[in-house]
N, CA and C of each residue as an Amber inpcrd file, in Angstrom:
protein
   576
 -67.2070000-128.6100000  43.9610000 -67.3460000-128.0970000  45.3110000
 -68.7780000-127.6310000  45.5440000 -69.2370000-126.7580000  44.4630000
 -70.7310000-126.5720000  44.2840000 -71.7940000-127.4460000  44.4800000
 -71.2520000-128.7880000  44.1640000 -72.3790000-129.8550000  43.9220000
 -72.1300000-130.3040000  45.8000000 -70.9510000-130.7290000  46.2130000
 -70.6320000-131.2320000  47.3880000 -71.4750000-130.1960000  48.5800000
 -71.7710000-128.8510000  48.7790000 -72.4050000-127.6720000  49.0290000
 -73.6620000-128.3710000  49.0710000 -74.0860000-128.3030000  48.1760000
 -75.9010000-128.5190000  47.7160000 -75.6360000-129.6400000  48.2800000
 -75.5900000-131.0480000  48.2940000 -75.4490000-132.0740000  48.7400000
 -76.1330000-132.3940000  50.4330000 -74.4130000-131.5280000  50.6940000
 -74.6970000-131.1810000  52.4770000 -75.5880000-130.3300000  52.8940000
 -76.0820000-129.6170000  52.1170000 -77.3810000-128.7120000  52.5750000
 -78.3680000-129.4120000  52.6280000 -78.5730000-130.0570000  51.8190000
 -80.4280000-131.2540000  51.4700000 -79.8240000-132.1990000  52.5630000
 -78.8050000-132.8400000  52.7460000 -78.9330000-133.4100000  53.6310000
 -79.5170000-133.2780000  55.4500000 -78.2770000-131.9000000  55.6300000
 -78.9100000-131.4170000  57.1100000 -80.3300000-130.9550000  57.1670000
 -80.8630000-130.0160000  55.9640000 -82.1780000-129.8930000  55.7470000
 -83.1910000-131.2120000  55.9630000 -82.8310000-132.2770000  55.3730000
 -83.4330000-133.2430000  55.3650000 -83.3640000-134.2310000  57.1570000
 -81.8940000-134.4690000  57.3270000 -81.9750000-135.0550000  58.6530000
 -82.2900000-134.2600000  60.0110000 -82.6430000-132.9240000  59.9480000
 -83.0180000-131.9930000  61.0070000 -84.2690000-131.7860000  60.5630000
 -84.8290000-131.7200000  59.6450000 -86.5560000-131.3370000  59.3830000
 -87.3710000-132.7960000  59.9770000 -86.9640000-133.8720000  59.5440000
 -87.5940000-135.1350000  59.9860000 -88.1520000-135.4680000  60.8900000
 -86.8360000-135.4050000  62.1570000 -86.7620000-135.3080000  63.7550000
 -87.4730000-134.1870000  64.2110000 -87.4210000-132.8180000  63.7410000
 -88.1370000-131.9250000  64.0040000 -89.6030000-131.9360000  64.4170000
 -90.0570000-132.5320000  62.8710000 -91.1070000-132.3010000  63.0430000
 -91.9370000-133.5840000  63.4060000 -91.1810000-134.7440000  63.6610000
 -91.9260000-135.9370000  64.6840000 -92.3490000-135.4860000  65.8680000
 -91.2370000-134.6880000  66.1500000 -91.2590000-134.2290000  67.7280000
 -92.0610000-133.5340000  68.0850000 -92.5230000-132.3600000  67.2040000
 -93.7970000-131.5050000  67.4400000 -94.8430000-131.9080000  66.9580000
 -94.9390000-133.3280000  66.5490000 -96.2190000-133.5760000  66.4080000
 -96.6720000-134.0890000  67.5810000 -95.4670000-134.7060000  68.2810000
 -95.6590000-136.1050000  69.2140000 -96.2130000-134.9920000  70.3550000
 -95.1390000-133.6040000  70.4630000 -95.3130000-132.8840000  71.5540000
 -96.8310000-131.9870000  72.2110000 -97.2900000-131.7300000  70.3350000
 -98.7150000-131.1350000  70.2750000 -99.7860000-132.3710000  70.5210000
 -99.3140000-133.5620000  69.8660000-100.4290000-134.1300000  70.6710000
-100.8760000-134.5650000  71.4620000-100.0640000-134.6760000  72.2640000
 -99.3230000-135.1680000  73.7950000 -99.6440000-134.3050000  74.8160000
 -99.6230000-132.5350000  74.4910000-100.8080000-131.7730000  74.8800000
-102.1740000-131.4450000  74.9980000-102.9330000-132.6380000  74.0120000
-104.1650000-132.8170000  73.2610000-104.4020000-131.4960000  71.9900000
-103.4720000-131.0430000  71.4700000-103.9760000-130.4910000  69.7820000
-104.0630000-131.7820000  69.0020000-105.1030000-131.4780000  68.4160000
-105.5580000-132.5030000  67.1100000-104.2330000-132.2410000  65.9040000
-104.1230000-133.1890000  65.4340000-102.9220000-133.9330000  64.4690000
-103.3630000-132.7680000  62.7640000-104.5150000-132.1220000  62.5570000
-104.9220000-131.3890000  61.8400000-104.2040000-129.2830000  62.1000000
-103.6540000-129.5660000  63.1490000-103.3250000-128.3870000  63.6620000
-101.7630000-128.4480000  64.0370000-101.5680000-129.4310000  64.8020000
 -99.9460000-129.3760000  65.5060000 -99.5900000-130.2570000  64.0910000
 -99.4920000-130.9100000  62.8270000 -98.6790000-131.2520000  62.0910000
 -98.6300000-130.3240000  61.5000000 -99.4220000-129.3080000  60.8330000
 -98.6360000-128.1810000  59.6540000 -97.8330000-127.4270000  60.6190000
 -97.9260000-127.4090000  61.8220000 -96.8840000-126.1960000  62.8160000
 -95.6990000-126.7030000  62.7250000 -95.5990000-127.9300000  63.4520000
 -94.8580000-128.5630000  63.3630000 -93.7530000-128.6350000  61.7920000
 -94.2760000-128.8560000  61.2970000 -93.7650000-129.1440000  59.4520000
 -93.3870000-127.8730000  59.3170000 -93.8370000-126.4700000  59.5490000
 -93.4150000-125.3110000  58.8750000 -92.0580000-124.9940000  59.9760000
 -92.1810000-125.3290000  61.5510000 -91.2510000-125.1880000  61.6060000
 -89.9660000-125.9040000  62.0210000 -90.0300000-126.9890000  61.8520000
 -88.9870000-127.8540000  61.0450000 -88.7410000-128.0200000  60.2870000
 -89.0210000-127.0300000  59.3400000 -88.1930000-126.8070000  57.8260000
 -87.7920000-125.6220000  57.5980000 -88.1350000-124.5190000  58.8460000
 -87.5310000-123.1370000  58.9280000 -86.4640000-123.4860000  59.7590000
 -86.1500000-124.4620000  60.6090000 -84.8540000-124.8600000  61.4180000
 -83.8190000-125.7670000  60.4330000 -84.6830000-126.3530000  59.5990000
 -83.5060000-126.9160000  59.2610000 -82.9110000-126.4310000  57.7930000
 -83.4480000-125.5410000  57.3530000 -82.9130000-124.1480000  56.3660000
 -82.1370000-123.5510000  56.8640000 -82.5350000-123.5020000  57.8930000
 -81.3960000-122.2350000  59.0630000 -80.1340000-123.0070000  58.5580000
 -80.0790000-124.0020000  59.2960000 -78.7570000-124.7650000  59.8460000
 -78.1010000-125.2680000  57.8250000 -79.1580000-125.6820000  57.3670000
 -78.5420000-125.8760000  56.1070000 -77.7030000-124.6630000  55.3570000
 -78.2070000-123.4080000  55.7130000 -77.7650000-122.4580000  55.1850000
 -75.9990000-122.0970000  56.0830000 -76.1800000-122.7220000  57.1610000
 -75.0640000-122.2490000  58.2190000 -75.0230000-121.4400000  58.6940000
 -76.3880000-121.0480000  58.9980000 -76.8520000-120.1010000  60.5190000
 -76.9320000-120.8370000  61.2640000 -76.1260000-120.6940000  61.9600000
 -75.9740000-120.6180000  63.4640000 -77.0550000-120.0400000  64.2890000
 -77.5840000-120.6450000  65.7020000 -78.5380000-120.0860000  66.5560000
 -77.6790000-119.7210000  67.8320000 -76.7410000-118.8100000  67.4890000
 -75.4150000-117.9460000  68.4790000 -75.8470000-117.0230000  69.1220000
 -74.9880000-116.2670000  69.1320000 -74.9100000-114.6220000  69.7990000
 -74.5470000-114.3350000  68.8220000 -74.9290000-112.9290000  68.0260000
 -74.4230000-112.0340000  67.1310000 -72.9930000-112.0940000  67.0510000
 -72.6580000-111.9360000  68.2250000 -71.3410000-111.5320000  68.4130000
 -69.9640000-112.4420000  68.2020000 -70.8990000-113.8330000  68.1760000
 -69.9670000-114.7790000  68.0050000 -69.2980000-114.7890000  66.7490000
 -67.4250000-115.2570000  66.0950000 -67.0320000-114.7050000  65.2340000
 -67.5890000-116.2900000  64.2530000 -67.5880000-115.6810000  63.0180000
 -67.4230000-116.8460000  62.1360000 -66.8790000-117.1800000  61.3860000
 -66.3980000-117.9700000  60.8660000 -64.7480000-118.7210000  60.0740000
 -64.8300000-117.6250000  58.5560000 -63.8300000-117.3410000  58.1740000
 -63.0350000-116.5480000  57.9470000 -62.8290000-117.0510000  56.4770000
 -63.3360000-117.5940000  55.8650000 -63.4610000-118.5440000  54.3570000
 -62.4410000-117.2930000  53.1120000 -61.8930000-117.6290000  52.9030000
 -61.1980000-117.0110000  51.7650000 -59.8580000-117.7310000  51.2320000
 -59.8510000-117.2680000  49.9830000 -58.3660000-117.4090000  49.6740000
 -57.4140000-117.3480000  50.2250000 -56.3460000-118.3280000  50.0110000
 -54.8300000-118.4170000  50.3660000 -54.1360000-119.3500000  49.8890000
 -52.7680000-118.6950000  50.0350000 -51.6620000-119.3400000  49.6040000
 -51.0790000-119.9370000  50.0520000 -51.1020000-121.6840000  49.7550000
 -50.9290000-122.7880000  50.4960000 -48.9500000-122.6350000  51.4370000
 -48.0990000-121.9360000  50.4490000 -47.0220000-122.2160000  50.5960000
 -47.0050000-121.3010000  52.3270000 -47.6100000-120.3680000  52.1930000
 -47.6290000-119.3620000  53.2110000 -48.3670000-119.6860000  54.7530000
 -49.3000000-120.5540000  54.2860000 -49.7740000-121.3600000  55.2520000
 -48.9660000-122.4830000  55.8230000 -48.1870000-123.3850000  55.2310000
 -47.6240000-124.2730000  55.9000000 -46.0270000-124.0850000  56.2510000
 -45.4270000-122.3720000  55.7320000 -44.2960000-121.8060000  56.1090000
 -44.9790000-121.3820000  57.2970000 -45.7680000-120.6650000  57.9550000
 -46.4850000-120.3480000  59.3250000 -46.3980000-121.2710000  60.1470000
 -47.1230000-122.9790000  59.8020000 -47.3880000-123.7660000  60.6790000
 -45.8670000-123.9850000  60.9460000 -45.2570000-124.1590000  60.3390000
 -43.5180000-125.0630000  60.4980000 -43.0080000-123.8170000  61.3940000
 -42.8080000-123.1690000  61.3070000 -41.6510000-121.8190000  61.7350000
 -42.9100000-121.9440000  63.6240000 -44.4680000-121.6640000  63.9560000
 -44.8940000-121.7680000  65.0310000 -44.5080000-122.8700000  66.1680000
 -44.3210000-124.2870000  65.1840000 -43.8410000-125.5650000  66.1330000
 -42.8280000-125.4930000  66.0990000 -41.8790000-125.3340000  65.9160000
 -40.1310000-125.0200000  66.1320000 -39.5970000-125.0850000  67.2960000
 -40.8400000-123.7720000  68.2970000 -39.6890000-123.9610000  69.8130000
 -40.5280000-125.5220000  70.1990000 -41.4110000-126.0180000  69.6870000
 -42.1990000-127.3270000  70.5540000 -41.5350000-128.9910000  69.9910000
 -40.7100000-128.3900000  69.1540000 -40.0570000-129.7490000  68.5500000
 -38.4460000-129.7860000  68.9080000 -38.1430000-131.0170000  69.4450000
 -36.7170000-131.3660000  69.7950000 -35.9790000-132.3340000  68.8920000
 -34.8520000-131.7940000  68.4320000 -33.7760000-132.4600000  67.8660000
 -34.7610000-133.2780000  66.5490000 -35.8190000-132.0780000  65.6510000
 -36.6740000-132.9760000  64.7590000 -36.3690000-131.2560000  63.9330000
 -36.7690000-131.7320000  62.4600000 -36.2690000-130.5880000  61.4350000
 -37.7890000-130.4050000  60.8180000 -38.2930000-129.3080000  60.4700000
 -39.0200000-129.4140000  59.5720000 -39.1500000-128.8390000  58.1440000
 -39.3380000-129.5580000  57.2980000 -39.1380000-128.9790000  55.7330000
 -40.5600000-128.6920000  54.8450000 -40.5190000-127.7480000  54.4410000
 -41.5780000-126.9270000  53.4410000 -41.1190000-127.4840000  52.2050000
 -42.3740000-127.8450000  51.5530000 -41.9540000-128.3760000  49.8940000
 -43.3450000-128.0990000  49.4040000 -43.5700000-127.1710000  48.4900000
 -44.9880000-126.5780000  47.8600000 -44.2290000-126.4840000  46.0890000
 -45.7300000-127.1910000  45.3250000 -45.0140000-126.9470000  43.9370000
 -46.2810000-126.8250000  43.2550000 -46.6600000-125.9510000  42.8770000
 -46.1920000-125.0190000  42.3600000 -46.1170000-123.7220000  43.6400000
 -45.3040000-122.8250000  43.2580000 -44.6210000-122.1060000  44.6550000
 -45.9030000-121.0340000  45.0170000 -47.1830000-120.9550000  43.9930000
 -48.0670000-120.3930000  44.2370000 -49.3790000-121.1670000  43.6390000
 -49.5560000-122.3570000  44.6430000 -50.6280000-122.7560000  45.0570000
 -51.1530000-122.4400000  46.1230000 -52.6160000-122.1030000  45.6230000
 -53.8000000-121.6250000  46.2210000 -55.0070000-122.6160000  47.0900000
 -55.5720000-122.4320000  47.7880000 -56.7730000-122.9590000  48.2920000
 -57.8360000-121.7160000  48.7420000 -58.3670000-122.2750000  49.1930000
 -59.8330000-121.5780000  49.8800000 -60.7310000-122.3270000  51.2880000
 -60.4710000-121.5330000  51.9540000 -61.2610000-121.7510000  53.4130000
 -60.8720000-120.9060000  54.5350000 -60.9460000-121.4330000  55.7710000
 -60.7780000-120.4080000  56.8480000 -58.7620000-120.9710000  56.9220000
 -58.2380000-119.8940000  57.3890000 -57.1000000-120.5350000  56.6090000
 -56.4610000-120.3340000  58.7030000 -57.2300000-119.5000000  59.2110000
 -56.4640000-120.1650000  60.8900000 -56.8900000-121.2980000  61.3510000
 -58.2210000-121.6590000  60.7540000 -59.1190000-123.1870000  61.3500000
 -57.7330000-124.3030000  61.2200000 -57.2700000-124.2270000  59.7770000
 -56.6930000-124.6720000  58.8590000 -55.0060000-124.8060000  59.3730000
 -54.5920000-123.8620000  59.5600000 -53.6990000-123.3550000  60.7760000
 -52.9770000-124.6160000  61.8560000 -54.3560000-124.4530000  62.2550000
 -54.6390000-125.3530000  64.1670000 -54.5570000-126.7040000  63.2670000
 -55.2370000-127.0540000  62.0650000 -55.1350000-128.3810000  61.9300000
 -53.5970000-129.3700000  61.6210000 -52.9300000-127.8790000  61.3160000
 -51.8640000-128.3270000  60.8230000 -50.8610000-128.3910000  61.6130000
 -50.4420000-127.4250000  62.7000000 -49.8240000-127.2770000  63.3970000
 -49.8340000-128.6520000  64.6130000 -51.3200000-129.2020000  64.5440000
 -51.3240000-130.4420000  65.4850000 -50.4980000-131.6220000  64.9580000
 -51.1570000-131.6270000  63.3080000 -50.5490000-132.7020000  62.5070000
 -49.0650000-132.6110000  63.1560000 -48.3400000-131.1620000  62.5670000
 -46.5370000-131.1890000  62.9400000 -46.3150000-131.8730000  63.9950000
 -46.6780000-131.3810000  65.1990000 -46.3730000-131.4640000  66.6900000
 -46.3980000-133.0240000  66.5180000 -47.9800000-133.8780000  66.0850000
 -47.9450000-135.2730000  66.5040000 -46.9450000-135.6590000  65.7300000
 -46.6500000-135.4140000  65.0370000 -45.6390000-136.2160000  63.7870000
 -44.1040000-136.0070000  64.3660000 -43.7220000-134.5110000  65.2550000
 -42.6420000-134.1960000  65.4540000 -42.0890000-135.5380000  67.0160000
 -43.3130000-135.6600000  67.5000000 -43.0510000-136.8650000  68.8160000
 -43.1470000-138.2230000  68.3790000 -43.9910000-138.3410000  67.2000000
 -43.3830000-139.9220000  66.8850000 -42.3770000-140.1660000  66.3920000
 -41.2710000-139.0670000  65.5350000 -40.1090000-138.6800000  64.6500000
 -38.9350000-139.6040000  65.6820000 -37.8090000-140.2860000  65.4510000
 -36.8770000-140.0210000  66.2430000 -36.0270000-138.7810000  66.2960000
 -35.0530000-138.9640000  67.3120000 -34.4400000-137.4730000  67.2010000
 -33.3330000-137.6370000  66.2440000 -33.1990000-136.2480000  65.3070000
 -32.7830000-136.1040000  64.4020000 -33.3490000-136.3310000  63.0090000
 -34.3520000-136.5710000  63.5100000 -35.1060000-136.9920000  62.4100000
 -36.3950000-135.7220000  61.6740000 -37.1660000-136.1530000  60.2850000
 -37.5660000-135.2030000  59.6520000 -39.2000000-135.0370000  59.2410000
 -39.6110000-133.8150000  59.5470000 -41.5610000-133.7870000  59.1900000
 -41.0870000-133.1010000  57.7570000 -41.6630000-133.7170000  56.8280000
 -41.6770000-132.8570000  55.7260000 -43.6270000-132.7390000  55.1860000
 -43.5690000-131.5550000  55.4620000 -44.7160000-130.8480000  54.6590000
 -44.4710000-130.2690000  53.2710000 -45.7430000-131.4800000  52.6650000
 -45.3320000-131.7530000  50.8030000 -46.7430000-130.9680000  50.8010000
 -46.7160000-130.3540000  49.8270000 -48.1770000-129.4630000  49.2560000
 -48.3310000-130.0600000  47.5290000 -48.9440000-130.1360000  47.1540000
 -48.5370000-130.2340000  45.3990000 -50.4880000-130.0660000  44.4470000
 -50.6110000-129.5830000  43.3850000 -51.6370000-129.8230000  42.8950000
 -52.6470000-130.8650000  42.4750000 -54.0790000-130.8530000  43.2700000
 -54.0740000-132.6210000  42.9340000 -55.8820000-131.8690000  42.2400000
 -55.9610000-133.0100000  41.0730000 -57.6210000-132.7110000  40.7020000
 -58.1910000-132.1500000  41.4130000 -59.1260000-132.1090000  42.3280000
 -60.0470000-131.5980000  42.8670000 -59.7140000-130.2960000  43.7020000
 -58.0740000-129.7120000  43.6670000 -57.8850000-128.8420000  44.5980000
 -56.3050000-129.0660000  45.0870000 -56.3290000-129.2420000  45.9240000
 -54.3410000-129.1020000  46.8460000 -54.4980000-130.5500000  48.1830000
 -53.6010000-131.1580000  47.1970000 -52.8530000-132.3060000  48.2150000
 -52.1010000-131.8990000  49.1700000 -52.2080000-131.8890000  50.3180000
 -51.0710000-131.4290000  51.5020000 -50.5320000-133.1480000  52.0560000
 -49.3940000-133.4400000  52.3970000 -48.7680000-134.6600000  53.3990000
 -47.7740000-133.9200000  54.1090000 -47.9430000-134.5030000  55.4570000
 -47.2690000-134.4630000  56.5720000 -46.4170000-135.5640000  56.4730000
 -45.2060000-136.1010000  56.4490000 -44.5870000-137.0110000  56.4220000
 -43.6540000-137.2390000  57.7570000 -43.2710000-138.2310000  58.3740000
 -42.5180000-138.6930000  59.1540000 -42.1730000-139.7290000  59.7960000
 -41.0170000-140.3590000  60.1200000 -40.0000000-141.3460000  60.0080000
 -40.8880000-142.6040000  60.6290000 -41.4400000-142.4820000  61.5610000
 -42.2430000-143.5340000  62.4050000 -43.4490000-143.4560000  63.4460000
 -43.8170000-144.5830000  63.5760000 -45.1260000-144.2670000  64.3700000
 -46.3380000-144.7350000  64.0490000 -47.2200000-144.5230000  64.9300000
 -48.4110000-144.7380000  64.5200000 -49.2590000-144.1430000  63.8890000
 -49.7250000-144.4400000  62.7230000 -50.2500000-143.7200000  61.7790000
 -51.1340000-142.9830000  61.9420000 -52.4090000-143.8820000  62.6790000
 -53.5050000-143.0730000  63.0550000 -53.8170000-142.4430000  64.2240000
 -53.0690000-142.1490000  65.4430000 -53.2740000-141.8040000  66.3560000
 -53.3790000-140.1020000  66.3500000 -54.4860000-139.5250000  67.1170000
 -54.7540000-138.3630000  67.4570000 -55.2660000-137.6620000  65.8340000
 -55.4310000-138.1240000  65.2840000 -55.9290000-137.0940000  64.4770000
 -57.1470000-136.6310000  64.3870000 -58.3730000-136.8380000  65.0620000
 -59.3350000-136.5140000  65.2280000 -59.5450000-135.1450000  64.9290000
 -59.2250000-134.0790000  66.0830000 -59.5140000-132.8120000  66.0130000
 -58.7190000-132.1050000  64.3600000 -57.9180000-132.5900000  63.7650000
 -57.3770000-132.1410000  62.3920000 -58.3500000-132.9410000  61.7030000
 -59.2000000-133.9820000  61.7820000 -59.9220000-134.5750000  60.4800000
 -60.8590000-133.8090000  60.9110000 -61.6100000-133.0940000  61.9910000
 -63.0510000-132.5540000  62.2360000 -62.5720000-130.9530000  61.2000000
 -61.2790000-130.1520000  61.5530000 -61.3820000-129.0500000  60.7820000
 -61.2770000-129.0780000  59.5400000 -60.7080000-130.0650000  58.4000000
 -60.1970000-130.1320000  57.7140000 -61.7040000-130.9310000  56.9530000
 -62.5440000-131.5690000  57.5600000 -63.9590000-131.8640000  56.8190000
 -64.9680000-130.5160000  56.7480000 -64.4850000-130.0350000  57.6250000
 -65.5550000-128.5610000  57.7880000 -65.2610000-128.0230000  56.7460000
 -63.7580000-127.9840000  55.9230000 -63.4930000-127.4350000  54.7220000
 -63.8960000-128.0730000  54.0100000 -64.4650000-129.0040000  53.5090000
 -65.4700000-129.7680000  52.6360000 -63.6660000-130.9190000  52.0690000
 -62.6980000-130.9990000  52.7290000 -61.5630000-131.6950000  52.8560000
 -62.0750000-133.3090000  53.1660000 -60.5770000-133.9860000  53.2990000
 -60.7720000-134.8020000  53.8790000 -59.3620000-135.6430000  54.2110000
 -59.3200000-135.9580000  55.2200000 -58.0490000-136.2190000  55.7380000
 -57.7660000-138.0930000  56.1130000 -56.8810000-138.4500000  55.7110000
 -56.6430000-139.7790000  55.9480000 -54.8500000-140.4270000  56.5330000
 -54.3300000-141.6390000  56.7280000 -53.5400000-141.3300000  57.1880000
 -52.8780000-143.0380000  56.3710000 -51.5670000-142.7930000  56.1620000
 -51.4670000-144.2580000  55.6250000 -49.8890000-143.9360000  55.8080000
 -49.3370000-145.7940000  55.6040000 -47.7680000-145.5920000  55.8170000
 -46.9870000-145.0430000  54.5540000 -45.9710000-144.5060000  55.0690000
 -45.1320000-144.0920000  53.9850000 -43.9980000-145.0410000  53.7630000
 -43.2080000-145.0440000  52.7330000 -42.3500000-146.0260000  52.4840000
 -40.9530000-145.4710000  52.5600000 -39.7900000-146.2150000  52.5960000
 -40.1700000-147.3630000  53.2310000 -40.8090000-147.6410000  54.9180000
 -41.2640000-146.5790000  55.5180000 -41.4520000-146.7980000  57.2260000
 -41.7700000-145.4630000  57.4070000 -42.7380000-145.4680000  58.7110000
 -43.2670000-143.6050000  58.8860000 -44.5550000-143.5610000  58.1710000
 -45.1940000-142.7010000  58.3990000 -46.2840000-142.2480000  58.5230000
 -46.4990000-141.1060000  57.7410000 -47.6920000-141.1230000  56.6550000
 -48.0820000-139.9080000  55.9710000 -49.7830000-139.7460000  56.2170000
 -49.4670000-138.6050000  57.1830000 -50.8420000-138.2410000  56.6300000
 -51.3040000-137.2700000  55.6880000 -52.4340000-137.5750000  55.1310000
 -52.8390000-137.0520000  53.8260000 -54.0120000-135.8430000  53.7050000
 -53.9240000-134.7540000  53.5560000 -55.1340000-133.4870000  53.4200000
 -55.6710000-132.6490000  52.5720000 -56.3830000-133.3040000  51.8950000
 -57.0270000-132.9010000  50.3820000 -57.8510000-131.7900000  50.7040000
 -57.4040000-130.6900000  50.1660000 -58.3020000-129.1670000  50.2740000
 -59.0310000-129.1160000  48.8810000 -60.1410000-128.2420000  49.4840000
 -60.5280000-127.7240000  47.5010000 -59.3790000-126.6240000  47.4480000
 -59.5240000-126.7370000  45.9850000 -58.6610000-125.3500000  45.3840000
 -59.0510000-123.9370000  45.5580000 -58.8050000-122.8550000  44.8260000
 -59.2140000-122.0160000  44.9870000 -59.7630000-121.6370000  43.0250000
């Protein structure tokens, strides 16, 4: 997870310093400063912007809140999401299955929340009625396998806004058929 961290940091560092500092060269000289003056400005500060952002400062309001990164307990998280969609699902069941019964992860765990609760909902309208979402949790190498499972449908539709939160967790979310028919999508967390 450490290495994946450093990774994405040199990267945004790297693809925000670049652009940066083309731009203030193009901009200083475009004002007439000589290329001896507007490139070190330029360079120092497009690499103080893109430290910022590598570090995950934000250029906000103080006041604005920021994600909430900590420990939790996977089983407790996806007993929340199931029991919230309940009144939004018709004639569809949903089942909790976590093994070990205290597996852990780490991240913002309401971001995490919203991602899941969408997963249910889409999964609960492609379901027929009477039919079943089972949320499987289980231990996988790198951290906690989560699947959403259900009876039919289209696999990939709408998941966008759950793959954007679920990458912010340094995750990654995919979606493939289940057998024999139905739809699993798949959400690899780090561990804790």
């Amino acid at each position: 997870m450490q290495r994946v961290r450093s990774n994405t940091r040199l990267g945004t560092l790297i693809v925000t310093t670049v652009p940066v500092a083309a731009l203030g060269v193009v901009v200083g000289m475009g004002l007439g400063a000589p290329l001896v003056v507007c490139g070190p400005v330029a360079r120092e500060l497009a690499v103080g912007l893109g430290a910022l952002l590598a570090a995950g400062v934000t250029l906000t309001p103080e006041h604005a809140p920021g994600p909430q990164v900590r420990t939790f307990g996977v089983r407790a998280l996806l007993a929340r999401a199931a029991h919230e969609t309940r009144p939004a699902l018709v004639d569809v069941d949903v089942r909790v299955d976590v093994a070990p019964t205290r597996l852990r992860s780490v991240g913002d765990p309401e971001c995490l929340h919203r991602a899941l609760t969408d997963l249910i909902v889409h999964a609960a309208r492609r379901s027929p009625p009477g039919g079943i979402v089972t949320l499987a949790a289980r231990s996988a190498p790198h951290g906690v396998r989560v699947e959403v499972v259900e009876g039919r449908g289209d696999c990939g539709a709408n998941l966008a806004q759950a793959r954007r939160i679920v990458g912010r967790h340094g995750g990654e979310l995919r979606a493939e058929r289940a057998r024999p028919f139905g739809c699993r999508v798949v959400v690899e967390l780090p561990g804790s």
